[in-house]
VEXDREN-2710 file (C-alpha; in Angstrom, 1 decimal):
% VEXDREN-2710
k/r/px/py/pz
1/UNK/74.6/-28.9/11.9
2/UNK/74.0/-28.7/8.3
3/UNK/69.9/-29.2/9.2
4/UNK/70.2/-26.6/11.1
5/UNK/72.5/-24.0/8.7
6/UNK/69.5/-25.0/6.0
7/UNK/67.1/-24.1/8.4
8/UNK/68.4/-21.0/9.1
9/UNK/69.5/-20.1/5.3
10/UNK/65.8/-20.6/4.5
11/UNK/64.6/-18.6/6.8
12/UNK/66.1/-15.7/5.7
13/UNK/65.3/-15.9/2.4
14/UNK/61.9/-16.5/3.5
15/UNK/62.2/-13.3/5.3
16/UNK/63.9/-11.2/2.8
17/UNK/60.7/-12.1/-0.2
18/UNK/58.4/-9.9/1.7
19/UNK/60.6/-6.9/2.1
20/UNK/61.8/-7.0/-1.5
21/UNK/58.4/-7.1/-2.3
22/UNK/57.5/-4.2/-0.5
23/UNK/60.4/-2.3/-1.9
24/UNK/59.4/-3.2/-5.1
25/UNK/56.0/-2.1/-4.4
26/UNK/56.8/0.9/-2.8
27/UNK/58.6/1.9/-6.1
28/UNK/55.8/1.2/-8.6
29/UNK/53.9/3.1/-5.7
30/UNK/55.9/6.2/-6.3
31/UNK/56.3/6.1/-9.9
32/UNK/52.5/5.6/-10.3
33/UNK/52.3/9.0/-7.6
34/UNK/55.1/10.7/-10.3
35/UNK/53.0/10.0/-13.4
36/UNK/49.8/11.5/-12.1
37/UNK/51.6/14.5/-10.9
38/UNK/53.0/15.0/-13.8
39/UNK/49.9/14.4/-15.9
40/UNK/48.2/17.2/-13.4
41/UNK/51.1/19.9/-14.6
42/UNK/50.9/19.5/-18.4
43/UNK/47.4/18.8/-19.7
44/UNK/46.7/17.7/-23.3
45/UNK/46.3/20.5/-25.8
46/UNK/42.5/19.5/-25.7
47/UNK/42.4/20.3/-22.7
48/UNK/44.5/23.5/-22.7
49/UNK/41.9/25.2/-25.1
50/UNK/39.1/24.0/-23.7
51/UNK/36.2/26.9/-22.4
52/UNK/37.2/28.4/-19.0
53/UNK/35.8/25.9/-16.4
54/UNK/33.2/24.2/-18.7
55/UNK/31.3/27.0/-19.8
56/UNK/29.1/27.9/-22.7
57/UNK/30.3/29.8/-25.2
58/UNK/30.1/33.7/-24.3
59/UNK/29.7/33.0/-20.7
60/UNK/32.5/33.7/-17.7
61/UNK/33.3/32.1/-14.6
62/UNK/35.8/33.2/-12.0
63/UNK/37.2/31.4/-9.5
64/UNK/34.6/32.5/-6.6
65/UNK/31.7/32.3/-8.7
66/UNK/28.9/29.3/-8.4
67/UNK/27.6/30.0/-11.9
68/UNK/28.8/30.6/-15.1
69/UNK/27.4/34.2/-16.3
70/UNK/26.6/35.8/-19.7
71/UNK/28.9/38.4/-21.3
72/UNK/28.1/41.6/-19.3
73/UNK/27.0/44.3/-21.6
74/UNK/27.1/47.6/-21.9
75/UNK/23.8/48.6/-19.6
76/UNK/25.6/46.6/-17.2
77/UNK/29.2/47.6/-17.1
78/UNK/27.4/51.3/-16.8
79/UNK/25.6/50.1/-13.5
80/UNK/27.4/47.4/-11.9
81/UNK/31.1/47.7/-12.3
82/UNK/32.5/50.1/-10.4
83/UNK/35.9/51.5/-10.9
84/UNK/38.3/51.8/-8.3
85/UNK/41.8/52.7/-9.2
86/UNK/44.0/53.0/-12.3
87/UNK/46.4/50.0/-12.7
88/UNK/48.4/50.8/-16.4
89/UNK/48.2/52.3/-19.4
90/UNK/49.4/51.7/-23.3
91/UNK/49.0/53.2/-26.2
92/UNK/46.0/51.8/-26.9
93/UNK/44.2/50.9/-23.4
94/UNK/44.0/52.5/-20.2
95/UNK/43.2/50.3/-17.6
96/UNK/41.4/50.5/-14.5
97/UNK/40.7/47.6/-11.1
98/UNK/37.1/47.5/-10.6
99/UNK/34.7/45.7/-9.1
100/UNK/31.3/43.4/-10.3
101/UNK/29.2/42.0/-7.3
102/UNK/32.4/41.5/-5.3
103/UNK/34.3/40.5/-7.8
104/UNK/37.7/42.0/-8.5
105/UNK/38.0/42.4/-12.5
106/UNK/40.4/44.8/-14.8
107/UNK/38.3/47.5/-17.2
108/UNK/40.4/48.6/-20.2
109/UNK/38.9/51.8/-22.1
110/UNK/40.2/53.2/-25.3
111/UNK/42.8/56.1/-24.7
112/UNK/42.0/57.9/-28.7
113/UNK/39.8/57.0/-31.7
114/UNK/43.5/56.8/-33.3
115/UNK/44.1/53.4/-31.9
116/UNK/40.4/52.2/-32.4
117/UNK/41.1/49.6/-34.9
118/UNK/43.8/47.9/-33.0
119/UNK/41.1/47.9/-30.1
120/UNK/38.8/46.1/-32.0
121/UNK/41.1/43.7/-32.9
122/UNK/42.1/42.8/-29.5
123/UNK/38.6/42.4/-28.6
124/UNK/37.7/40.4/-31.3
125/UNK/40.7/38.1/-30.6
126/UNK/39.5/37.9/-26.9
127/UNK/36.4/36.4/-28.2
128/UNK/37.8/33.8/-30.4
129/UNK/40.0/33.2/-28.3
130/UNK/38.6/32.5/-25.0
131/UNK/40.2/29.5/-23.4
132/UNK/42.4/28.3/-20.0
133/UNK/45.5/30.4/-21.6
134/UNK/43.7/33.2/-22.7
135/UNK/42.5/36.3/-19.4
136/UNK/38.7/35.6/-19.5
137/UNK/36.6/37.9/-20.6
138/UNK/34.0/39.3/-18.8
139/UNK/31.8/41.5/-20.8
140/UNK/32.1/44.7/-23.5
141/UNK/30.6/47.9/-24.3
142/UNK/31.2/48.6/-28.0
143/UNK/29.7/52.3/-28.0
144/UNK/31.6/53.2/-25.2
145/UNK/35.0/51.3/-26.2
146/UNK/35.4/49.5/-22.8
147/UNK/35.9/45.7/-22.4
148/UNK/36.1/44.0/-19.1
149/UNK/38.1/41.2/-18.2
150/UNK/39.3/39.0/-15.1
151/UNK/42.0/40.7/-12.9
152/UNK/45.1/38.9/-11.8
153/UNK/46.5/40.5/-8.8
154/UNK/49.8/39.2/-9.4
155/UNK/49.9/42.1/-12.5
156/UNK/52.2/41.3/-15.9
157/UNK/54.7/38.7/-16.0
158/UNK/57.5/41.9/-15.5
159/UNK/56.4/42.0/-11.8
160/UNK/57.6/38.1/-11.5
161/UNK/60.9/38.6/-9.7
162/UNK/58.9/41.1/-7.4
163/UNK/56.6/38.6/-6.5
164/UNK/59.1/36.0/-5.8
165/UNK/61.0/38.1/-3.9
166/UNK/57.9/38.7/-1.2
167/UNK/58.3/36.1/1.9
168/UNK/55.0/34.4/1.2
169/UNK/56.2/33.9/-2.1
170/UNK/59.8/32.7/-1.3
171/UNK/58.9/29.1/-1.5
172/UNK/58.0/29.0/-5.3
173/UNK/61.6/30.6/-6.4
174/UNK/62.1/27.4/-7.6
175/UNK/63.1/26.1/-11.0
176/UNK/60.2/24.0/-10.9
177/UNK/58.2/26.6/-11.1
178/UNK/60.2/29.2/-13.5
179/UNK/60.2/26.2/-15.8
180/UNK/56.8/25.8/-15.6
181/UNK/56.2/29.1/-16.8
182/UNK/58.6/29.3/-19.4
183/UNK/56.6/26.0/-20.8
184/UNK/52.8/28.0/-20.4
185/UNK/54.7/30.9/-22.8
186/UNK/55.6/28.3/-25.2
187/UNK/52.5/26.6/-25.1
188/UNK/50.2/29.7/-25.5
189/UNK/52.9/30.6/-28.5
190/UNK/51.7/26.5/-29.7
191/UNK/47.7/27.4/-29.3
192/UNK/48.2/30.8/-31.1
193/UNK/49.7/29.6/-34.0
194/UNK/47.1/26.7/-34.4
195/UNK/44.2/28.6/-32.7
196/UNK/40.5/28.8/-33.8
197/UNK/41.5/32.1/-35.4
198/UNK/44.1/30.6/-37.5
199/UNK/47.9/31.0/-37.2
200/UNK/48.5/34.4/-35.3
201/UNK/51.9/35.9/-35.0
202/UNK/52.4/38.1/-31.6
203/UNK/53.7/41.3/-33.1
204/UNK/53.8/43.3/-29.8
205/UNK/56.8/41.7/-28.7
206/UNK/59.4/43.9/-30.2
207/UNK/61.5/43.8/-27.2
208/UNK/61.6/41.7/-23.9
209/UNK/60.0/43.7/-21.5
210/UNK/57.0/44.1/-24.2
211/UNK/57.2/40.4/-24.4
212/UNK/56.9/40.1/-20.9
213/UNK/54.0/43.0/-20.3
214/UNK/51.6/40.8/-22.9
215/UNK/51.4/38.0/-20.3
216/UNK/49.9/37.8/-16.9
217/UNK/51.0/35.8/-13.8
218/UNK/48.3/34.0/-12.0
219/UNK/47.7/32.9/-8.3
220/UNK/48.2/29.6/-8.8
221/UNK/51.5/30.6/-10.9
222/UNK/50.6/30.0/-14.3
223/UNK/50.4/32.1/-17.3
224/UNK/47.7/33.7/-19.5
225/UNK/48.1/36.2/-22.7
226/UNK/46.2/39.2/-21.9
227/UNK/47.0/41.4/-24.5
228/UNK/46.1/41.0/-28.3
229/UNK/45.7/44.1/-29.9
230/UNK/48.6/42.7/-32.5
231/UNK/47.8/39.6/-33.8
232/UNK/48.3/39.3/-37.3
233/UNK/47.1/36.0/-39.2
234/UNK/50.2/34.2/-41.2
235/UNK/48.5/31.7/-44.2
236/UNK/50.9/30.9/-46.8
237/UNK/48.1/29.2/-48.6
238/UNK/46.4/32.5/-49.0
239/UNK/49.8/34.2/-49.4
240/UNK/49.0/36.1/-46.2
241/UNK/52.5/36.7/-44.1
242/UNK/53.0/39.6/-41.6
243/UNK/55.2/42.7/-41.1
244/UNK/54.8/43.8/-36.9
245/UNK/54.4/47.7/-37.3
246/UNK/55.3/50.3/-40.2
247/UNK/58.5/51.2/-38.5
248/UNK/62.2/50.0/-38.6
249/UNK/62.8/47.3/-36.3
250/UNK/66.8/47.2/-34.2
251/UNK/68.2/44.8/-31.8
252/UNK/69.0/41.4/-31.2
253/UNK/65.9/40.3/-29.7
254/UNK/63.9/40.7/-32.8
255/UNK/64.4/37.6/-35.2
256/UNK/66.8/38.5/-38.1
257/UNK/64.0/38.8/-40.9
258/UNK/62.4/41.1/-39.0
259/UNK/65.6/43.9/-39.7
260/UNK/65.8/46.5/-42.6
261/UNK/68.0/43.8/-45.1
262/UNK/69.5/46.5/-46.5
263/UNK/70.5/48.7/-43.7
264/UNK/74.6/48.0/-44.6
265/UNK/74.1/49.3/-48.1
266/UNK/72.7/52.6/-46.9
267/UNK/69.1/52.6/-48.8
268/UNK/66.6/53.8/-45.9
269/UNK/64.5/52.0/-44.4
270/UNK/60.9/51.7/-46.2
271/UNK/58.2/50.1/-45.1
272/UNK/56.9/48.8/-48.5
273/UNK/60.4/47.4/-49.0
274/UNK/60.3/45.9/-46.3
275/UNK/59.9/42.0/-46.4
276/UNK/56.7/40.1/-44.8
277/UNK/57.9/36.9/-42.3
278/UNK/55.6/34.5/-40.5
279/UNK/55.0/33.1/-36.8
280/UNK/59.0/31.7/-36.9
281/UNK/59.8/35.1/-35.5
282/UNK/57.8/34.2/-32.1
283/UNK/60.3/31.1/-32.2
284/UNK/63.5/33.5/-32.6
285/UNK/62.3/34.6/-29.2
286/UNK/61.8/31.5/-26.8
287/UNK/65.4/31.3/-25.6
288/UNK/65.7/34.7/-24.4
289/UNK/62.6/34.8/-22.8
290/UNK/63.2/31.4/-20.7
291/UNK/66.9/32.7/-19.9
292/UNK/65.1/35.9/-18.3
293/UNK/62.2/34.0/-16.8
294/UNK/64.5/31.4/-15.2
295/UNK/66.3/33.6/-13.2
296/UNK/69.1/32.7/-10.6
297/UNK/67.7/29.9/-9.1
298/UNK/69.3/26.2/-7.9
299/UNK/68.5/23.9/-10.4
300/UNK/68.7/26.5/-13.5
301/UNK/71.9/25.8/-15.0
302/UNK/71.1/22.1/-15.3
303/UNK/67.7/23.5/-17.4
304/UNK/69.6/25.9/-19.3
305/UNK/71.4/22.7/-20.2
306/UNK/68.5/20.4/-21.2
307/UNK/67.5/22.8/-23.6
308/UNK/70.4/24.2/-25.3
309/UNK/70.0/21.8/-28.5
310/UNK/66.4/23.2/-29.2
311/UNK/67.2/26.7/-28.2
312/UNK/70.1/26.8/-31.1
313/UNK/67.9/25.1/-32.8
314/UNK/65.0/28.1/-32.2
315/UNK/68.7/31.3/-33.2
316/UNK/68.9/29.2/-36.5
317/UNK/69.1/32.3/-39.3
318/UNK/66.9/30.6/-41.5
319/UNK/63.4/30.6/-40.3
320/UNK/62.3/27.6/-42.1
321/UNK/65.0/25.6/-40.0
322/UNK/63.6/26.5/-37.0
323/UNK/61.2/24.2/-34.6
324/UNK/57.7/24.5/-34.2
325/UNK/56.7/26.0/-31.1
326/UNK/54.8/22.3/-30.7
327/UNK/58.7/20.8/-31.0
328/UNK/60.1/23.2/-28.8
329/UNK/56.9/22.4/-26.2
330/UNK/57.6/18.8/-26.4
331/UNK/61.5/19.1/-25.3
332/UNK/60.3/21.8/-22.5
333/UNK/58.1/19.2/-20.9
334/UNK/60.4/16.2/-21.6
335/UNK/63.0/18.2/-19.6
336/UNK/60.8/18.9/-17.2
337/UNK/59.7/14.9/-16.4
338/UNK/63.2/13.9/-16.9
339/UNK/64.1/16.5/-13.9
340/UNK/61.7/15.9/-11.7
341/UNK/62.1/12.0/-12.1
342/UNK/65.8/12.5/-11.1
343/UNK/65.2/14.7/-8.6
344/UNK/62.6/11.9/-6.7
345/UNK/65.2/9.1/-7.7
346/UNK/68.0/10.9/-5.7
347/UNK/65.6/11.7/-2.9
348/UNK/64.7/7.8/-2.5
349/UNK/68.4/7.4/-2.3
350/UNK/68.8/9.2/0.7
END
C-alpha cells in the first residue's frame, strides 16, 4: 500500500514539473513579447531625430515612394505640382492639397509680404529641423514664397475627436492610443528644446486650440509639428530669452510669466516692460493639453492619475521648479509600460 501511495505521489510530481515549466515559460514568453512591443512604441531619442526613413540630408521620402528624392525646387513646383483644392489658412500661410507624380502633398504660399519674415523662419526651421517628428519637407521656391511639404489626410490634431468618432476609426478611441499621443507632444516639446537648432520655445501656442492646430495627426496615429513660423531660440549663456508676440497675453492657459506683472497696479501693458521667459512656458502647458487630448475614454481616469505628481509638478509658479520636458517624457512612458503591463497581467488572469 505505501509502495504503491509513493508510486503514485511520484508520479504526479513527475507530471506536474513539465506543466510548471511550461507555465513558467509561457510567462517569460509573454514578457519577452511585452518588452519588444513596447520598445517598438517609444524609440530612443536617436532614433526619434534621426533623417525621415534613412535619407540624405535635403532629400524626401514618402511612404509610397521607392527612392529618396532631392528637394523639389522652384522650376519644379512650377511644373509638376499641381494644385487642387484649398485646405486652411493663417495669418501667415495659405495652404493648398496638391499633387507631385501621384503623390498627395500640402503647398503653403505666403498670404502678404507683411508676414515674410516669420515665413522665412518657418522654412528655415523646416530645414534644420527635418526628422521622424517634424512634416517632411518636400521642396521650396524662395522667389515665389511657396514651400511644399507631406500632406497628412487626417488634418491638425483639432480634427482628432472627428476622426475618432468615424466607424473605421472607432477602434483606436482607446487610451492607449490618446496616451500615446499625448507622449509624441511631449517628446517633440523634448527634441525642440534640445534640437540641432538649439533650444526653441513654441510661441504660437497662446491658447489650446493654437496648440493643437501646430501639430498634425498621422495615419498610423502619431504626431508631427507642422508649423514653425514662431520658434524663438532660448540661450541663457548668450542671455538670449524670449517674449511670444508684442501684445498682452490673458488666460490661464498661458504660463504665469508670460502675463503683464503689473496688470493689478494699473500701469498698461508695454511691450518693452514686459519680461523675457524661456522654454518652461511650453512645460506650463502639458497638462492641459493631455487632459484635452485624452478625452472620455475607459482607461483615462487611471492615466490622469499616473501623472498628477508631474503635472503639479509642470503648474508649479516658479518656472525654474518645473521638469524638463525629458522628466515629464520619462514619467509619460513609465506610465504607459506600467499600464500596459497590468493590463496583460489581468488578461493572463482570466
Amino acid at each position: 500500500m505505501l509502495s504503491t501511495m509513493g508510486q503514485s505521489r511520484s508520479s504526479t510530481i513527475f507530471h506536474s514539473v513539465p506543466v510548471v515549466a511550461l507555465c513558467l515559460a509561457a510567462l517569460l514568453l509573454s514578457n519577452v513579447m511585452l518588452y519588444l512591443y513596447l520598445d517598438s512604441m517609444y524609440q530612443t531619442d536617436e532614433q526619434l531625430v534621426s533623417s525621415h526613413v534613412g535619407c540624405l540630408p535635403q532629400h524626401f521620402k514618402m511612404v509610397t515612394m521607392k527612392n529618396c528624392t532631392p528637394w523639389l525646387q522652384c522650376a519644379q513646383i512650377n511644373t509638376e505640382v499641381r494644385e487642387l483644392k484649398v485646405i486652411g489658412q493663417g495669418a501667415v500661410k495659405k495652404v493648398y492639397l496638391a499633387e507631385w507624380k501621384g503623390q498627395k502633398v500640402a503647398v503653403s504660399k505666403l498670404t502678404s509680404l507683411d508676414y515674410l519674415e516669420d515665413f522665412l523662419h518657418g522654412l528655415s526651421m523646416l530645414q534644420a529641423l527635418q526628422g521622424s517628428q517634424v512634416v517632411q519637407l518636400v521642396g521650396f521656391c524662395l522667389e515665389d514664397h511657396i514651400l511644399v511639404t507631406e500632406h497628412h489626410p487626417f488634418g491638425s490634431l483639432l480634427n482628432l475627436d472627428g476622426v475618432l468618432a468615424q466607424e473605421q476609426h472607432q477602434q483606436h478611441n482607446t487610451w492607449q492610443i490618446r496616451l500615446r499621443l499625448a507622449t509624441d507632444y511631449v517628446s517633440i516639446l523634448h527634441y525642440l528644446h534640445n534640437s540641432p537648432a538649439g533650444r526653441r520655445v513654441m510661441c504660437d501656442s497662446n491658447s489650446l486650440e493654437k496648440t493643437l492646430s501646430q501639430f498634425l495627426l498621422t495615419s498610423d496615429f502619431h504626431l508631427v509639428v507642422n508649423d514653425l513660423d514662431a520658434l524663438p531660440e532660448v540661450d541663457p549663456v548668450r542671455g538670449l530669452f524670449v517674449k511670444c508676440g508684442h501684445r498682452e497675453l490673458t488666460g490661464d492657459f498661458v504660463a504665469p510669466e508670460q502675463l503683464w506683472p503689473f496688470r493689478n497696479m494699473g500701469i498698461p501693458f508695454s511691450d518693452d516692460l514686459m519680461p523675457e521667459y524661456d522654454e518652461k512656458t511650453d512645460i506650463w502647458k502639458i497638462p492641459d493639453v493631455t487632459w484635452l487630448l485624452m478625452g472620455r475614454v475607459p482607461g483615462g481616469d487611471l492615466v490622469h492619475f499616473h501623472l498628477f505628481q508631474i503635472h503639479e509638478e509642470c503648474k508649479r509658479e516658479e518656472p525654474k521648479l518645473r521638469p524638463s520636458a525629458l522628466d515629464v517624457l520619462k514619467v509619460y512612458r513609465s506610465v504607459y509600460s506600467s499600464m500596459v503591463r497590468d493590463n496583460a497581467g489581468f488578461r493572463d488572469m482570466l
